[in-house]
Every structure is written in structure tokens, then in C-alpha cells.
N, C-alpha and C positions, 0 to 999 in steps of 0.2 A: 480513549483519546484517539482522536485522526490518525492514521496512518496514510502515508504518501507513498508510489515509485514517481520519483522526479525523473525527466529527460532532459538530457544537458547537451548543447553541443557550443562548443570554447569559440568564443569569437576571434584568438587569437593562432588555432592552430586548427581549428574545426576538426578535433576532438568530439567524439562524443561516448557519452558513458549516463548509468543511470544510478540511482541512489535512494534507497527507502527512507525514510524520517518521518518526525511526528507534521512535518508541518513543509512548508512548495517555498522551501531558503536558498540563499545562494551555495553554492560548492566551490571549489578548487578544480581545475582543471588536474585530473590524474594522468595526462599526457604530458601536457607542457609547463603546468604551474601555476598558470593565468589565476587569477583568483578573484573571487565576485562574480561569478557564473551564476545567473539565473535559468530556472528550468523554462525550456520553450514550449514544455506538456507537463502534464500529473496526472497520473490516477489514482481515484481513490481508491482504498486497501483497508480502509476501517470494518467494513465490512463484507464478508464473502463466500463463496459457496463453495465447497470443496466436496468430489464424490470418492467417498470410501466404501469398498463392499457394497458398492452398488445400493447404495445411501445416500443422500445430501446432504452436506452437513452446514448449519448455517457459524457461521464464526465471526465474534467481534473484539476488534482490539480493547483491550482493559484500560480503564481509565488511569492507570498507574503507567501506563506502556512508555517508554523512555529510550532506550536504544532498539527496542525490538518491539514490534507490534505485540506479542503476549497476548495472542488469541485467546477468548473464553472460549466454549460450544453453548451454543443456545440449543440445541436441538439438531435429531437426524431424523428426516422424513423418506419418502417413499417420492417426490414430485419437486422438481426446483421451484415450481409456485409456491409449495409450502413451505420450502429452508426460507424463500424470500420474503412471503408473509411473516414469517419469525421476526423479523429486524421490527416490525411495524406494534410489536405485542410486550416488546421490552423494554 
């Protein structure tokens, strides 16, 4: 499933705060309340590269993912070309 970081900022208090979810929805202002805040950026998170032990690890959110993205591991390589060719093989 998509995973999102949304970027918010409250058109009523200019508030701004960010929020991970499966999908770029509106929020609640956590400052002031405002509520039907749409994000003014997103990135995506469904897919991503994390280095462990001098590793690359290639990671994808699972298609059951609901509150939490619930990274799989596809693979750790030796090259960020190849954690990123991973995504293209699965």
C-alpha cells in the first residue's frame, strides 16, 4: 500500500506539522483545531532505501499497511543502484 509524509500548514493559525498515512488527506490542525487541512507537499514513503551495516536495504510498505507503513525487506546490497533496481524486480 502507498505510504505518505504529508506537509500541513493551517490556513487558520499557520500551524504547521507533518503526518504519515496511507494516502495525501486532509488533517486537523494540532495547533489550533482548524480542521480540513490539506497537505501543501507529500512524499512518497512506499518505497525506500535505508543503510544498515553499511548495507542498503531496499524496503516496501505491505499491502495490508493501515496505520503504519509495515515495511517488507526486499533485499540488502552493496550499491544504492542496486537496493533501487530492487523496487523495478518485484
Amino acid at each position: 500500500m502507498a505510504w505518505f509524509c504529508n506537509y500541513y500548514k493551517c490556513a487558520r493559525c499557520s500551524g504547521k506539522w507533518t503526518d504519515e498515512w496511507s494516502c495525501m488527506c486532509d488533517d486537523d490542525c494540532p495547533h489550533c483545531g482548524a480542521r480540513h487541512m490539506s497537505p501543501y507537499d507529500s512524499e512518497d514513503l512506499t518505497e525506500i532505501i535505508e543503510v544498515r551495516d553499511n548495507e542498503f536495504v531496499a524496503l516496501r510498505s505491505s499491502e495490508t499497511a493501515e496505520h503504519c507503513p509495515t515495511y517488507q525487506e526486499l533485499g540488502r546490497f552493496t550499491t544504492r543502484a542496486e537496493a533501487r533496481a530492487a523496487f523495478d524486480h518485484v
